[in-house]
C-alpha positions, -999 to 999 in steps of 0.1 A, spaced: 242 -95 549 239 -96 588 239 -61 593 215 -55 568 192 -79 582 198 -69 620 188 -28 611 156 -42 593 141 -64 620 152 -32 643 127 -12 622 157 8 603 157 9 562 197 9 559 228 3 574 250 32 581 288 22 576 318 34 601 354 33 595 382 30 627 379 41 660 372 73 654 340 61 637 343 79 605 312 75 582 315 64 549 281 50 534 250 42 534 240 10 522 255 11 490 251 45 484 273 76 488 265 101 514 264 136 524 257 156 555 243 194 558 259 207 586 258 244 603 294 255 608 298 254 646 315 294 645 298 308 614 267 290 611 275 286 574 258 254 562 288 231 545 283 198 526 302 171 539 308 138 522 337 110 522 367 115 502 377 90 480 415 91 487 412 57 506 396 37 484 368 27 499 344 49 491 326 46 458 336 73 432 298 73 420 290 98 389 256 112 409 279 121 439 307 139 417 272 153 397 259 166 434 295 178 444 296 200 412 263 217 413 264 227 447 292 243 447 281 264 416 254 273 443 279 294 461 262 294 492 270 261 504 305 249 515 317 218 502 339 196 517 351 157 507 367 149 543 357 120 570 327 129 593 329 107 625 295 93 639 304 118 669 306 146 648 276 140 637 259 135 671 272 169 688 265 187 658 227 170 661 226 181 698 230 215 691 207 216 661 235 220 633 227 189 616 201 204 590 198 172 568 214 142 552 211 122 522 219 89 503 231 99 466 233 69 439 226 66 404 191 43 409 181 68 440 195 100 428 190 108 463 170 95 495 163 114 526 180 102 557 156 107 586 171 90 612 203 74 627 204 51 653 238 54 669 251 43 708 212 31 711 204 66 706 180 78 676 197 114 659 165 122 648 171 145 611 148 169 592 136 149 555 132 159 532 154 189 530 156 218 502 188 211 498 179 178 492 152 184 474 169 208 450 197 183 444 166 156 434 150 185 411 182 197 395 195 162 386 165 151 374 157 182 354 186 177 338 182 142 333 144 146 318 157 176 299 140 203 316 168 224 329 200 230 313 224 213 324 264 221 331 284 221 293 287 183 282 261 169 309 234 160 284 236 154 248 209 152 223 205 122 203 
């Protein structure tokens, strides 16, 4: 694809994909995605990813996996609603964007470490913990070396 192709030769791994003019993020290459952001009033970090209420966001099994286990955290919010691109950016600027990850079922998840956006690099913090907890949870349970939420793993 021509967007694929044009972030590669500009030194970028993946395309980032926006929705409307109000430049609502929805994924990454093909892969669901999630921000950690610091609540601008309460500094409480929140989890924000896509709904799926339009349709056009994949209703992937490691996303709904990553939206169940952090919130069993409790000290995370969670919230499925449309970022926008400047959103992101402001919350960047004032050093609330802690991290951000791709989540699919071949990647589990993949550090985001940088955005290029208005010709602008949003530089971002990889790999976070709350990435790297997500990656060890999942795959602990998947290797069967945590226990997993009831019905997640079964032994055959």
């Amino acid at each position: 694809m021509k967007p694929q192709a044009e972030a590669t030769e500009s030194g970028y791994s993946q395309v980032l994909w926006l929705f409307g003019e109000n430049r609502e993020v929805t994924e990454v290459g093909s892969m669901n995605l999630f921000f950690l952001i610091k609540d601008k009033a309460t500094g409480k970090p929140e989890l924000v990813t896509p709904p799926l209420t339009r349709g056009d966001i994949l209703p992937g099994v490691t996303r709904d996996s990553i939206l169940h286990l952090v919130k069993t955290w409790g000290d995370i919010d969670v919230s499925e609603r449309f970022p926008t691109m400047p959103e992101i950016q402001e919350a960047a600027n004032d050093g609330r964007l802690v991290e951000a990850f791709g989540a699919g079922t071949a990647a589990v998840v993949t550090p985001i470490s940088c955005i290029k956006y208005n010709g602008e690099d949003i530089e971002i913090p990889a790999v976070g913990s709350v990435t790297q907890r997500v990656w060890d949870e999942i795959t602990g349970i998947q290797y069967g070396k945590i226990e997993g939420p009831e019905g997640w793993s079964v032994v055959v």
